[in-house]
C-alpha positions, 0 to 999 in steps of 0.5 A: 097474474090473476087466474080465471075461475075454472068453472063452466057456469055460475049464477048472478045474484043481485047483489053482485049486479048492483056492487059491480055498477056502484064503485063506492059498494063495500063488494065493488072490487072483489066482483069487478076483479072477479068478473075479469077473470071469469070466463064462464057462462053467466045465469042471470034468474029473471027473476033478479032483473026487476030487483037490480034494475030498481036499485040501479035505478034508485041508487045510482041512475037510469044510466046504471039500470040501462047497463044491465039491460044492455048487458042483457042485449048483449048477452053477457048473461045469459036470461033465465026464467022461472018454469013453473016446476020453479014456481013449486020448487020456491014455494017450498023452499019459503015455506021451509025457511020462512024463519029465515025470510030468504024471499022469493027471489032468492028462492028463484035462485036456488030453485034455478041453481038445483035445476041447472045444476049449478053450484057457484053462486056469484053473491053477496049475500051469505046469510040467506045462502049459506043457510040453504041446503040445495037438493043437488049438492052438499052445499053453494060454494059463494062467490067472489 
């Protein structure tokens, strides 16, 4: 028997969102099996919700974009958005990795982890967070 993640929150990215919907992507089952044991909060950044919802929709339908809204509804994650000490905290964060290109909304995800001070990222995209140093901690420990 599996054993749940001990760790009280954690935050969603993208990539996750669309693997958990999409039974065919190469993260579908590292994700579901993960989220199955999960028991935690789970942060969903607003600023990840527009993206996911456009891949859902693009990809797999408007009955996947409508699952995560209803996800939503339903409060399974929890919906967080950007304050405007965020908006400055991204900035900078573009601004030191603008080699790597991270992106606004991965930005939005640091920026959100650090001031929650949440390490566990729920991700499937290693190369942009893994090169990131957060202020609150050594480093994010990536998930699943």
């Amino acid at each position: 028997m599996a054993k749940s993640y001990q760790v009280e929150s954690l935050i969603i990215d993208t990539g996750v969102i669309y693997a958990l919907a999409d039974r065919k992507d190469d993260w579908h089952a590292a994700a579901a099996r993960f989220m199955s044991d999960f028991k935690g909060r789970l942060f969903v950044p607003s600023t990840v919700v527009p993206e996911a919802c456009y891949l859902l929709n693009t990809y797999l339908g408007q009955e996947a974009e409508m699952g995560l809204i209803q996800s939503l509804i339903n409060r399974e994650m929890v919906l967080e958005h950007s304050t405007p000490q965020d908006l400055v905290r991204i900035a900078e964060l573009l601004k030191k990795y603008h080699d790597s290109n991270i992106g606004f909304v991965d930005a939005s995800v640091v920026a959100l982890a650090e001031r929650l001070k949440i390490s566990d990222i729920l991700t499937t995209d290693r190369r942009h967070f893994a090169a990131i140093k957060p202020q609150h901690c050594k480093e994010f420990k990536l998930l699943p």
